[in-house]
Z-matrix of the N, CA and C atoms (Angstrom, degrees):
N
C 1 1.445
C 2 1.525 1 111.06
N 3 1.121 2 119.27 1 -41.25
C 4 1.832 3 124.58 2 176.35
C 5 1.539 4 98.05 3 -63.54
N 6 1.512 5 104.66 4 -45.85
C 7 2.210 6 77.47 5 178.57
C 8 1.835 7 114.82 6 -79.42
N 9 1.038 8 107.08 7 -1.58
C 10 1.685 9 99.75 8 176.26
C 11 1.667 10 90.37 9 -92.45
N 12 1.304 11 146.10 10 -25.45
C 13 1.211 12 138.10 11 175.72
C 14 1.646 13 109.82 12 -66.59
N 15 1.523 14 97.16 13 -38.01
C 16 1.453 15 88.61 14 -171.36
C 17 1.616 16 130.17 15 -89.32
N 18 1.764 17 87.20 16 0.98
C 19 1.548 18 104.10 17 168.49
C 20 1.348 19 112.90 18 -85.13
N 21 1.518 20 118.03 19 -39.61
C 22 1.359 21 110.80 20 157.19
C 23 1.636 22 134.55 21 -33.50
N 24 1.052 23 100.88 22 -33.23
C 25 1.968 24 121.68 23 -178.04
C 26 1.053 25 107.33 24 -86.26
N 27 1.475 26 129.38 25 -39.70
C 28 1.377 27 119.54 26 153.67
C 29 1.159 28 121.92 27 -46.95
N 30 1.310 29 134.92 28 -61.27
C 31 1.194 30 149.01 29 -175.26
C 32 1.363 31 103.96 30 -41.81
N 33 1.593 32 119.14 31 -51.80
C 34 1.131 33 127.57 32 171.91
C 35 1.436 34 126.83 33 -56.14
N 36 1.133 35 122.02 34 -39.61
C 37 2.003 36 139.75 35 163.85
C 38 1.534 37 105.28 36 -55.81
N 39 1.238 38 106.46 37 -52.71
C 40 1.887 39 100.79 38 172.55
C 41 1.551 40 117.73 39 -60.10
N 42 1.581 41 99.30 40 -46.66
C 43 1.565 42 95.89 41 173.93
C 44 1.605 43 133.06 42 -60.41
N 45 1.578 44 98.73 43 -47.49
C 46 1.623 45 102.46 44 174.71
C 47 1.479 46 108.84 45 -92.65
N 48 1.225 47 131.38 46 -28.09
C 49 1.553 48 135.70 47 177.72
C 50 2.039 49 91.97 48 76.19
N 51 1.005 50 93.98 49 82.52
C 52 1.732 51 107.91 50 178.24
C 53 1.835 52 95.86 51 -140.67
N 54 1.057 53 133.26 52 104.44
C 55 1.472 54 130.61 53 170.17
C 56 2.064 55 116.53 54 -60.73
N 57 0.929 56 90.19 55 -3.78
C 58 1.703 57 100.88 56 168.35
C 59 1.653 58 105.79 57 -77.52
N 60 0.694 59 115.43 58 -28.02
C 61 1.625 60 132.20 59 -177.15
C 62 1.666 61 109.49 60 -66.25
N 63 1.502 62 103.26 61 -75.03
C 64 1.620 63 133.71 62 151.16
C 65 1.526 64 89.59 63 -12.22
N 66 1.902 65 120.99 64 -91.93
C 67 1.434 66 126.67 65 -156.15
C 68 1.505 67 93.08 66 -63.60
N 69 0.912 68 158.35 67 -44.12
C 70 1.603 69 142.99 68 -136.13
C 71 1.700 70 98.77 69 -98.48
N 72 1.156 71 103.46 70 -31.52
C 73 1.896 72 110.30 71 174.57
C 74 1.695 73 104.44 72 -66.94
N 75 1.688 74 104.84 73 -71.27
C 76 1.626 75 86.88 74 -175.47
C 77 1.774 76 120.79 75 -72.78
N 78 1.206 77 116.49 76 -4.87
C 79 1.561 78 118.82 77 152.77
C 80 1.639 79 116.23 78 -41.13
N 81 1.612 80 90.31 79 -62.98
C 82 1.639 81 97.57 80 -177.87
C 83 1.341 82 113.41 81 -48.68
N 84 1.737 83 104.67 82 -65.44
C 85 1.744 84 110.00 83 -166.64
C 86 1.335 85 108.02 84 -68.59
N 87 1.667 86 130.23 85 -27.66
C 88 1.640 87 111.89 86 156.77
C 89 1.513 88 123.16 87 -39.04
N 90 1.634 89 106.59 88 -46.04
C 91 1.487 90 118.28 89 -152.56
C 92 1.736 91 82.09 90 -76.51
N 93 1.299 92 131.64 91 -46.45
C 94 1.347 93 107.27 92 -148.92
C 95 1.768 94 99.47 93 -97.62
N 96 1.182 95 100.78 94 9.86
C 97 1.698 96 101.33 95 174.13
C 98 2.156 97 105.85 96 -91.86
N 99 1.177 98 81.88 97 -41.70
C 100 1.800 99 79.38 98 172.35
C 101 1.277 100 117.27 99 -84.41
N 102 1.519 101 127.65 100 -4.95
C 103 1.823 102 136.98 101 174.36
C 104 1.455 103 85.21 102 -77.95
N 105 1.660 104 130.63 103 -43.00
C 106 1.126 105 127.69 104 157.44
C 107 1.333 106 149.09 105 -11.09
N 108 1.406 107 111.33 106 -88.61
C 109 1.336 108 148.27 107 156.54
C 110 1.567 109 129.17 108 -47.03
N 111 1.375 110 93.46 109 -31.65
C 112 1.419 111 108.31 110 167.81
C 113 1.431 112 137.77 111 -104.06
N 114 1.497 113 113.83 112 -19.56
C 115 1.043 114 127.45 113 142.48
C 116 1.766 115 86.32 114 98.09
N 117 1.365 116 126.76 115 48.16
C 118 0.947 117 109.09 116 176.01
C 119 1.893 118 114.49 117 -102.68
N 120 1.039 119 119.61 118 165.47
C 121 1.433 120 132.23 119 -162.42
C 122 1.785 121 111.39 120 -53.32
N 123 1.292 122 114.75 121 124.42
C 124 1.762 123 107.68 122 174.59
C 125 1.481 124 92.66 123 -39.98
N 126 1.716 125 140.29 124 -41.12
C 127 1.240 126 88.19 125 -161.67
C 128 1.001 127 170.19 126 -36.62
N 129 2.313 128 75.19 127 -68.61
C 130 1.184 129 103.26 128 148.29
C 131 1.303 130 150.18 129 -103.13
N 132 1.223 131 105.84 130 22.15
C 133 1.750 132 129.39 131 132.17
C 134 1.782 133 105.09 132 -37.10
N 135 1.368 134 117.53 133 -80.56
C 136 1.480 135 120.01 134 -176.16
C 137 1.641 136 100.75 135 -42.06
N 138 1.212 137 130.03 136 -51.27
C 139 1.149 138 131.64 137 -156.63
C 140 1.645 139 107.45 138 -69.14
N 141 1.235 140 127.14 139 -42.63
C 142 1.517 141 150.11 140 167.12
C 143 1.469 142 92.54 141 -57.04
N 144 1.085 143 122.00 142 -53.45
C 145 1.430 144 110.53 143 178.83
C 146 1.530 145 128.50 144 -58.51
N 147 0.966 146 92.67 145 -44.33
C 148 1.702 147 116.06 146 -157.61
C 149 1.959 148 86.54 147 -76.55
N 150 1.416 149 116.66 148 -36.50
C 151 1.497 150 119.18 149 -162.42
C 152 1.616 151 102.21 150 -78.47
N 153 1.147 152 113.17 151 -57.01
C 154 1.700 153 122.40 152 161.10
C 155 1.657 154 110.33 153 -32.67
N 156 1.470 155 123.98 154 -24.86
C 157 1.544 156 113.26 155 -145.86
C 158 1.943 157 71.76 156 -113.61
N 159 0.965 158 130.21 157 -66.58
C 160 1.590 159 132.66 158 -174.60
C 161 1.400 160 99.17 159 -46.15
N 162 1.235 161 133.31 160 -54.06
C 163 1.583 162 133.91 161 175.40
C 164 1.627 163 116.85 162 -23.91
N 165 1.749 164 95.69 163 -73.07
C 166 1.137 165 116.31 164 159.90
C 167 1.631 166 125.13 165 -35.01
N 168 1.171 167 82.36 166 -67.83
C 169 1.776 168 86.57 167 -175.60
C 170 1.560 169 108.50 168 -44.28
N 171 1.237 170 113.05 169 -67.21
C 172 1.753 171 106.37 170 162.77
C 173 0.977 172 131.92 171 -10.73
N 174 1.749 173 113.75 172 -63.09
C 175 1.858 174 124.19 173 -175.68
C 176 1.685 175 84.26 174 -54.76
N 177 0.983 176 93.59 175 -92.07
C 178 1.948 177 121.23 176 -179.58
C 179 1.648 178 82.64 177 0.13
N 180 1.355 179 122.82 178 -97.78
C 181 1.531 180 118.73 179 -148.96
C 182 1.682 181 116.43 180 -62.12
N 183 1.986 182 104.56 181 -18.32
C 184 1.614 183 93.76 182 179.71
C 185 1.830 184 117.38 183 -80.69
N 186 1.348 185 97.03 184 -34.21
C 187 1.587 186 114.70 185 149.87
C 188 1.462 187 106.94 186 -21.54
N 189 1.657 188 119.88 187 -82.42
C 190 1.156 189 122.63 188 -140.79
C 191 1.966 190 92.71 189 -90.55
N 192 0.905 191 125.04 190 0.62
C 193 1.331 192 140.34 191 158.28
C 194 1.239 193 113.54 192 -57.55
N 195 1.490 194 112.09 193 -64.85
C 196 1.402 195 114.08 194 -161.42
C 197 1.651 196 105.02 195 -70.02
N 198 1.468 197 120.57 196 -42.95
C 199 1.061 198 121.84 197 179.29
C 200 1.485 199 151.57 198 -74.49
N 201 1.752 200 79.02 199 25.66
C 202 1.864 201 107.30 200 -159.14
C 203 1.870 202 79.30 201 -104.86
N 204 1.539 203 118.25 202 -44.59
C 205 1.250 204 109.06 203 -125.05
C 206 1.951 205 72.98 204 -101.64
């Protein structure tokens, strides 16, 4: 589910052309290719997910902060 999220974000970087987009997509599909590979727990799979996506959101809103003022 984190690499179909993080293809979504791509999708999103082509559309708006913002390179924050770019990092937060292959973040995701790294993160959910080694939650993969490693066989670690949906938990904390969800939790890796969910922490990557709040991260983001941060840059994303202090970004769009600075460039208001």
């Amino acid at each position: 589910m984190m690499a179909t999220i993080g293809s979504r974000y791509l999708i999103f970087a082509s559309m708006y052309g913002r390179s924050i987009f770019w990092m937060m997509g292959v973040s995701l599909i790294i993160a959910g290719n080694l939650v993969f590979f490693l066989a670690i727990t949906p938990l904390v799979a969800a939790g890796i997910g969910g922490l990557i996506e709040v991260l983001f959101a941060f840059l994303v809103f202090a970004k769009a902060s600075k460039s208001k003022v």
